[in-house]
N, C-alpha and C positions, 0 to 999 in steps of 0.2 A: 523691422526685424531685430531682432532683442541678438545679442554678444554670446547667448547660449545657445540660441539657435544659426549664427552665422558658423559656431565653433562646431554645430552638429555637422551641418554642411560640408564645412572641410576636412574633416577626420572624416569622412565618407568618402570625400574624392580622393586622400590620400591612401587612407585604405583599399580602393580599387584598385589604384595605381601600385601599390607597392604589390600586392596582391597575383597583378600580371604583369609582373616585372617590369613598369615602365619605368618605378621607379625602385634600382637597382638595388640588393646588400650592400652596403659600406657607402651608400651615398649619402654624401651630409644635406641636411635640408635647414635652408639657413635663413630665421626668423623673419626678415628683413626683405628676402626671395617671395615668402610667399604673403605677406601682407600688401606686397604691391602686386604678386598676381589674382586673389583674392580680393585687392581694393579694400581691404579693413585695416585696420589698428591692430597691433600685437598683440592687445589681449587675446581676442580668438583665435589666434594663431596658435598662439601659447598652451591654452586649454586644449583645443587642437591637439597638439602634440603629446598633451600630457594623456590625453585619451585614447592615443595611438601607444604609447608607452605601456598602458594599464594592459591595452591587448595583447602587451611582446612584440608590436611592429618595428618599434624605435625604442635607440636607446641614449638617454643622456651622458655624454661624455665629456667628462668636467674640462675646460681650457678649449673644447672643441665644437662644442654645441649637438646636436643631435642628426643622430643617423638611422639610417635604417637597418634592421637588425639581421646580423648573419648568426645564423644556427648551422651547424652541422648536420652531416647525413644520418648520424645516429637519433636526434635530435629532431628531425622530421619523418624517421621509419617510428619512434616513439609516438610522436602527435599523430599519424597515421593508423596506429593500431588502438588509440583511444579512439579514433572516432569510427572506426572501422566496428568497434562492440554499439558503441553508441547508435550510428545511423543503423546498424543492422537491429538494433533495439526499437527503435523508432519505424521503422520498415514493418518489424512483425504488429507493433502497436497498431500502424496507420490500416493493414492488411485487412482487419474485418470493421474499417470503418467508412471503407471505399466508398464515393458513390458512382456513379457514371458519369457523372460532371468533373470527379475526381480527374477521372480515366481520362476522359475526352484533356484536360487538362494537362494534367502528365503527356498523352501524347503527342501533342503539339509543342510540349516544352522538350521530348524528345526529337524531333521532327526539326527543331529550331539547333538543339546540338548539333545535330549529325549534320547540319548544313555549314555548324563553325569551325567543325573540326575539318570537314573536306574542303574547306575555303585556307585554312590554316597549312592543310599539308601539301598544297597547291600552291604555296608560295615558293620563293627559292630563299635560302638559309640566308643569305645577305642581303634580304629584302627590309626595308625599314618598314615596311606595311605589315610585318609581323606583330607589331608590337598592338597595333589594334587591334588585328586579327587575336592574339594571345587573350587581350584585354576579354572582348565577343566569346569567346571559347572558353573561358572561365567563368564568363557571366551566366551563359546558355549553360554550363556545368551545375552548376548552383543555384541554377531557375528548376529543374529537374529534381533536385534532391531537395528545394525547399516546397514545391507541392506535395512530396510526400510528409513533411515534417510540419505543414499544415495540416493535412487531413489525420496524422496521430494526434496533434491537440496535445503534444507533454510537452508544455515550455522548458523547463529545464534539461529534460535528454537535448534538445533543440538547442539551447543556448551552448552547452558542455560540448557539442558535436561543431557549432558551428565556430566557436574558438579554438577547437583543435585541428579547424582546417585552416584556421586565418597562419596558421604555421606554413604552410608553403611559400610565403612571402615572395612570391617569384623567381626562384634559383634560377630560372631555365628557361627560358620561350621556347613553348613547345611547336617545337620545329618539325620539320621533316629529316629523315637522317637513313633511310632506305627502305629495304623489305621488311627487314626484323622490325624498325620502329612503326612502320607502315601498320603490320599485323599488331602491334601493339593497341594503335589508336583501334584496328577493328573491332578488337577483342572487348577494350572498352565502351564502344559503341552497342555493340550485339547486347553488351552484358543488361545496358539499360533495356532493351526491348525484353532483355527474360524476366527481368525487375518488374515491367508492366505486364506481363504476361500471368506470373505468380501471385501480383496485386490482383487480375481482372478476375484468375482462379480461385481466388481468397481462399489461399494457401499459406497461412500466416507464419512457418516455422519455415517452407521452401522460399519464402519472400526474404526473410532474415538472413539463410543460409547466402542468398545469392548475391544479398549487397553487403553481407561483411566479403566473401571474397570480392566483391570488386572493387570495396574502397584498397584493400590490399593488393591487386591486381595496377590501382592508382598509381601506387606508389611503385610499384617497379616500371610502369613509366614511364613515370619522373626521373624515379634514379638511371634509367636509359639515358631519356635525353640528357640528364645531368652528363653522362661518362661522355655524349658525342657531343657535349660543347665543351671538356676538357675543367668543369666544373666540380666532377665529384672526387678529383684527387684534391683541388682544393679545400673543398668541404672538411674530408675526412683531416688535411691539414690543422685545420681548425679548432681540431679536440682540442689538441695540446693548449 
């Protein structure tokens, strides 16, 4: 295995991890840490990192070594309403190219969500098993919205949409936090079945309309669970 593909490897696992919070905003990741967890040389770790940089996950902080990147709440409702024109772009494209392999496909990748989000809000807030659970529920997120971004066949809307989600960087393990957040998570679940429902109808303008509101729908959320972990006064601190 060649230093370029050890380095693909691990800017992939860090990526997931920072992704669903496992690996925290302001956490420093330290060269040295992950060459012995990885069992390589610093080279790949290095390129690693600089790969993760290139995406906005990590930032080098000179005297300090590299961390993962905290954005703001403005700064993530931003990255949100690009991809929010983009996947609803990508949605209308995918819509008259459906097949029923498509479908059958999406559905099961819906079927697999809704099983990580009811597993997710089944935990209790102090649970350390959240954190996998987060991990699964962003994975099963993004298994869903990338069948449809195969079946449109536009690499670039795909690439542009899929870097302006890698922005959630994990602010928040999406917890549990009562009724309100409760009907939150439903509303985004329902919202995918209307998504397959408009795809099946090959309804390609009702298809667009339904996932730009929902990747925006996302994001409040987010900014939910941000306020009930006590995360988004921080955030907005942060402008400054």
């Amino acid at each position: 295995m060649t230093e370029t593909t050890k380095a693909d490897e691990i800017a992939l696992v860090l990526e997931r991890a920072i992704v669903s919070g496992e690996l925290e905003p302001g956490r420093v990741l330290r060269q040295e840490e992950l060459s012995e967890r990885f069992a390589v040389s610093r080279t790949p770790v290095r390129e690693a990192l600089r790969r993760l940089a290139a995406l906005g996950l990590v930032s080098f902080v000179p005297n300090r070594g590299v961390r993962v990147r905290t954005i703001t709440l403005d700064e993530l409702h931003e990255a949100f309403l690009v991809r929010a024109e983009l996947e609803s772009l990508a949605t209308e494209i995918a819509a008259s190219k459906f097949t029923g392999e498509d479908l059958q496909e999406l559905e099961e990748a819906e079927h697999a969500f809704s099983a990580a989000t009811q597993a997710l809000r089944a935990q209790p807030q102090d649970d350390d098993d959240r954190w996998r659970l987060t991990h699964d529920w962003v994975v099963r997120n993004h298994g869903f919205h990338d069948v449809i971004y195969r079946a449109a066949e536009a690499p670039l809307i795909e690439r542009l949409a899929k870097s302006a989600r890698r922005s959630f960087s994990g602010h928040a393990v999406w917890a549990p936090g009562g009724s309100e957040t409760d009907a939150l998570y439903e509303r985004n679940d329902n919202e995918h079945r209307a998504i397959i429902a408009a795809l099946r109808a090959g309804t390609p303008a009702g298809a667009r309309a339904l996932a730009r509101d929902h990747v925006l729908h996302s994001f409040e959320l987010l900014a939910h669970v941000l306020e009930q972990f006590g995360s988004g006064e921080r955030l907005r601190a942060e402008r400054a």
